[in-house]
N, C-alpha and C positions, 0 to 999 in steps of 0.2 A: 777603089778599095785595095789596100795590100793584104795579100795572103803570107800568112806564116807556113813553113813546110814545119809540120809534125815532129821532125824528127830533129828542130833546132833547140839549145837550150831553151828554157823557163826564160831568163833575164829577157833574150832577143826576141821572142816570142812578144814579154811584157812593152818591150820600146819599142816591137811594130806597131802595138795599141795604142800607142803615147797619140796625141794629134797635138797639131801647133807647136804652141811654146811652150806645152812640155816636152815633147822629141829634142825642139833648140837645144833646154836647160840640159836635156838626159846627154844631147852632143858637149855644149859646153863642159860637164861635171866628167865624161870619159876622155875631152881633149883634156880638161886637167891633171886626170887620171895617170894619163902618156905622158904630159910634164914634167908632173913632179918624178914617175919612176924613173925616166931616161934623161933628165935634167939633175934632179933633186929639188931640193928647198933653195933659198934665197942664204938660209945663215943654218948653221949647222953648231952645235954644243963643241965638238969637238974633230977632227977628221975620223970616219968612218962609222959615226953615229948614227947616220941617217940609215947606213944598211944594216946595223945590231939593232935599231929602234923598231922601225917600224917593215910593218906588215907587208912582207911580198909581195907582187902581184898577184902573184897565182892561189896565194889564200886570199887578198882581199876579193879575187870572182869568184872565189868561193863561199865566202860570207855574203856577199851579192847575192847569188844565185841563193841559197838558203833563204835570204831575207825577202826576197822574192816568193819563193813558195808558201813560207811563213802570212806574208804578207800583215804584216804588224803595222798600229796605228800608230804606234809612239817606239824610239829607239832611244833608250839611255844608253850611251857608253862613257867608259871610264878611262879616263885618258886621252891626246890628241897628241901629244907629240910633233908630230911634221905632217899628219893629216891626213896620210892615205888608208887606214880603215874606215876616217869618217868620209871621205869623199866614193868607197863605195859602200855605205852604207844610205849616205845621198842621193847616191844613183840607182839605189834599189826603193826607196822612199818613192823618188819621183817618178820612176819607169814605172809602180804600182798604180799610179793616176790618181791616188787618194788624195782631196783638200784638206784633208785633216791630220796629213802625218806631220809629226813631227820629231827633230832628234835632238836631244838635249845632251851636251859634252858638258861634262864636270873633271873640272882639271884645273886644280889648284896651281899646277906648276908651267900653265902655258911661257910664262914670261920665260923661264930657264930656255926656252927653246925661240927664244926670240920673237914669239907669235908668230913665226911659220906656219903652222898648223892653222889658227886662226884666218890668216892672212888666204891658204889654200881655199878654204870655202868659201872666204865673203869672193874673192877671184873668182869664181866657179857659178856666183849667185846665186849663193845658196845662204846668206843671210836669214833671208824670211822664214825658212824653213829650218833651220838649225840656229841652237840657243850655245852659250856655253858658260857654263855657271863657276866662278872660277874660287872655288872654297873646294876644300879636300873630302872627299868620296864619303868619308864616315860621318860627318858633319850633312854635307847636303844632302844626302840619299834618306835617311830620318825624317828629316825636317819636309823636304817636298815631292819625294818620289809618287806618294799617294796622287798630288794635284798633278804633276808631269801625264802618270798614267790614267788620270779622268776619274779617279777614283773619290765618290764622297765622305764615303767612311776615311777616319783617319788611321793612318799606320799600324803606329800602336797595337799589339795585339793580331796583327795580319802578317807579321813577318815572314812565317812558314811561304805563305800565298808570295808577297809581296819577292823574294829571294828566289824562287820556283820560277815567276815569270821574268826577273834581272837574270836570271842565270840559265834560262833555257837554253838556247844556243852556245853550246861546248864546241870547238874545231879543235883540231889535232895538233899538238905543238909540235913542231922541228924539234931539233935535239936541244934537250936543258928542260930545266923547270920552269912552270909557267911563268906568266910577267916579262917586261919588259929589260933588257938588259940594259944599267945607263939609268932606272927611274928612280928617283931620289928614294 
């Protein structure tokens, strides 16, 4: 049996519990992780896109970390880009050990980024477990967020509820206003 020391983060703690092939998947989704930061993507929109676009490293272990503690059954996120929030948003998914999580990407504009982002997680084997809906955020979040988050009741009328739990987790931006710099 491995023992965890106490005093290690939440996430490490989470992927000493992992056994088998999910530990593999949790290594697979953080050598992707090392990849894509110190590599980049395969196609890039423009030169220097990939580091105005997408998320740090050091806030995406932080979004890790949180989604950990959280431990959520289902992740909608808005946006993919080149894929490094959803790869650790992945590996806090899978390092939780739950059969039932799932993460749904809606991202109307994967093509503009050449399906690099896409491209990132099916690499990573994370297909099964991550969806990505590819219609613009205001259209598909209505229409299916209710079934996404296991919910029977329909929308409709749950908004308040429905925005409260898409919007719980707030991180701190770097400097600028929120969003993406680059996003159509």
């Amino acid at each position: 049996m491995t023992y965890a020391d106490p005093g290690e983060p939440e996430w490490r703690r989470a992927v000493l519990r992992c056994m088998g092939s999910e530990q593999a998947l949790v290594r697979k989704i953080q050598e992707a992780r090392r990849r894509l930061a110190t590599d980049g993507p395969p196609h890039v929109r423009s030169d220097g896109d990939f580091a105005r676009v997408s998320l740090p490293v050091e806030d995406s272990d932080v979004l890790r970390d949180v989604l950990l503690a959280e431990n959520p059954g289902t992740v909608i996120e808005i946006g993919l880009a080149y894929g490094s929030s959803a790869l650790a948003i992945a590996e806090a998914l899978v390092a939780a050990g739950s059969d039932e999580a799932r993460h749904v990407i809606v991202d109307a504009y994967q093509n503009r980024f050449h399906g690099s982002g896409w491209a990132a997680i099916t690499g990573a084997g994370l297909a099964g477990l991550c969806s990505l809906v590819e219609e613009r955020s205001h259209i598909a979040l209505p229409r299916s967020a209710g079934r996404w988050l296991g919910r029977r009741r329909r929308v409709r009328g749950r908004k308040p509820y429905l925005s409260q739990r898409i919007c719980r987790l707030v991180l701190p931006t770097r400097a600028g206003p929120p969003g993406r710099a680059g996003d159509p």
